[in-house]
N, C-alpha and C positions, 0 to 999 in steps of 0.2 A: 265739386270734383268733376272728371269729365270720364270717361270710356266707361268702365265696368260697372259705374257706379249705379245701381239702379237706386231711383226715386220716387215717390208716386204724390198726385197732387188731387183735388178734388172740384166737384163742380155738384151745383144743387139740380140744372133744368135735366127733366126726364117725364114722359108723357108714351101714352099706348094709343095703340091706333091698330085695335082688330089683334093681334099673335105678335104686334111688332112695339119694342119699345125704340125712341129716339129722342134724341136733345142733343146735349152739347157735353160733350165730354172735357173740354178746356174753352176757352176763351182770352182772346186776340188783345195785346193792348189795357188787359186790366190789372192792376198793380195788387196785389196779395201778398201779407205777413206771412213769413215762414221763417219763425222763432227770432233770431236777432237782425234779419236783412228782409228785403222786399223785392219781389220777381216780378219781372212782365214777359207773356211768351210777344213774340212780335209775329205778323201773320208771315206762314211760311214755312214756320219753324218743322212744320210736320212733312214736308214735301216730300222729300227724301227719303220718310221711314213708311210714309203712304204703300211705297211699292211692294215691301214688302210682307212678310205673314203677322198680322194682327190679331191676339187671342181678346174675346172679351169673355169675362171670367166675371165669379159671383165674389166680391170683399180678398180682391187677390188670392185668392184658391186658383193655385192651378188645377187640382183635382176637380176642378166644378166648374169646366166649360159649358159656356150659353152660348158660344158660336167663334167662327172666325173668318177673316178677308179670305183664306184659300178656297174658304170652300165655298164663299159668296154668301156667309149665312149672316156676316156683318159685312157692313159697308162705311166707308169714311172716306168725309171727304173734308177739304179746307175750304170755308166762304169768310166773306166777309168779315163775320163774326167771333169765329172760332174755327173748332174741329167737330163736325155736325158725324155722328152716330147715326144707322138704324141697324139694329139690330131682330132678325127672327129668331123668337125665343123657340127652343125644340117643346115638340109636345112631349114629356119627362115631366117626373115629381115635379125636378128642380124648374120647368121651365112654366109649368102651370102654377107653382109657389111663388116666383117670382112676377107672375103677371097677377096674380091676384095682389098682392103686396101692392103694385105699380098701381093698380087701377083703384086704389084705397088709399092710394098716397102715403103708405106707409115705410117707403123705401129711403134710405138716407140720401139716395143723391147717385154722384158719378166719380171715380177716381181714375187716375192713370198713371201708369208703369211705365220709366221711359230710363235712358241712360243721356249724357249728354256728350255729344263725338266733339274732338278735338276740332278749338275753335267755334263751337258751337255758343259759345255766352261770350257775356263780359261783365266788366264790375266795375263800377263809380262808387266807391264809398262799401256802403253796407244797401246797395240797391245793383240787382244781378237781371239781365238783360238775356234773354235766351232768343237768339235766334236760327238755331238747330235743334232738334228734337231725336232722338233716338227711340220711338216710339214699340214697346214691346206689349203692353195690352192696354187694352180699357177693363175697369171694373162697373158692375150695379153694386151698390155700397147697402148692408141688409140695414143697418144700425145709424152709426153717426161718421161721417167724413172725417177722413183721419187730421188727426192733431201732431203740431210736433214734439208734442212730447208720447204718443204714442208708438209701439212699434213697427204699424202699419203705417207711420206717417217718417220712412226711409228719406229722408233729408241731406242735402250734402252742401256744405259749403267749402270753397276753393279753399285749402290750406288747414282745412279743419282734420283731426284726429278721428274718423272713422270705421276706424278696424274693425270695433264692435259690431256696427250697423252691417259692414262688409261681410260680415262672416251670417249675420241673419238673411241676408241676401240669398248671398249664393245655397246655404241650407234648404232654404224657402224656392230659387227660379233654379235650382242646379246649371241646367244645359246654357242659359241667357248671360251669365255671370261672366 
């Protein structure tokens, strides 16, 4: 699907350094099952939503922000490889829970929140090519990266019935939907 549809996808690299967690929130070029077809983001794909305000959030809670681009507390950017994260965690319960987790290795990993704008994919078959991004946050994932058959693993394909998914969405990001 393309404009409202919010989706979120996962990444495992994540590493601290001092108050600061960073890694890769997506990555360039690598092909990933998600449920009956197979995605690749192409480098770029984030350019566009770079500029604007990026929350990063603890397992999609928006209640449970760990920082964001307005206020310079995350930072992202596109390399080679992907979309590189650093994030400063607040010194808060949540932000010293989260850094002890990180530095134990206990943390599931990275997900991200995105919509896809018109024109932004394509499809060959059951194989979806992204190369525009709607990017609305990054997640730190406490548990296990989300699955498609999960709820938190909001999935959309072109022509697929999604009402249901649509409607957890917008409940869950209100103002983004």
């Amino acid at each position: 699907m393309t404009g409202d549809t919010l989706e979120r996808r996962q990444a495992t690299e994540l590493r601290t350094t001092g108050r600061k967690l960073e890694g890769y929130a997506a990555t360039f070029n690598s092909e990933a099952r998600i449920g009956s077809f197979s995605e690749t983001i192409l480098p770029g794909a984030f350019r566009a939503a770079l500029a604007g305000d990026v929350l990063a959030l603890l397992d999609h809670d928006v209640g449970k922000v760990l920082g964001r681009t307005r206020s310079g507390t995350l930072r992202l950017v596109e390399d080679t490889r992907g979309l590189h994260f650093s994030l400063d965690l607040p010194d808060t319960s949540l932000g010293r829970d989260i850094l002890a987790l990180a530095e134990r290795k206990d943390l599931g990993g990275m997900s991200f929140g995105f919509n896809v704008p018109k024109g932004g994919q394509s499809w060959a078959g059951e194989k979806r090519t992204l190369s525009a991004i709607g990017l609305k946050e990054i997640s730190v994932i406490s548990a296990w990266p989300a699955y498609p058959d999960t709820s938190l693993a909001l999935r959309s394909r072109e022509g697929a019935d999604d009402s249901r998914r649509r409607r957890l969405i917008l409940a869950e990001l209100g103002a983004w939907a």
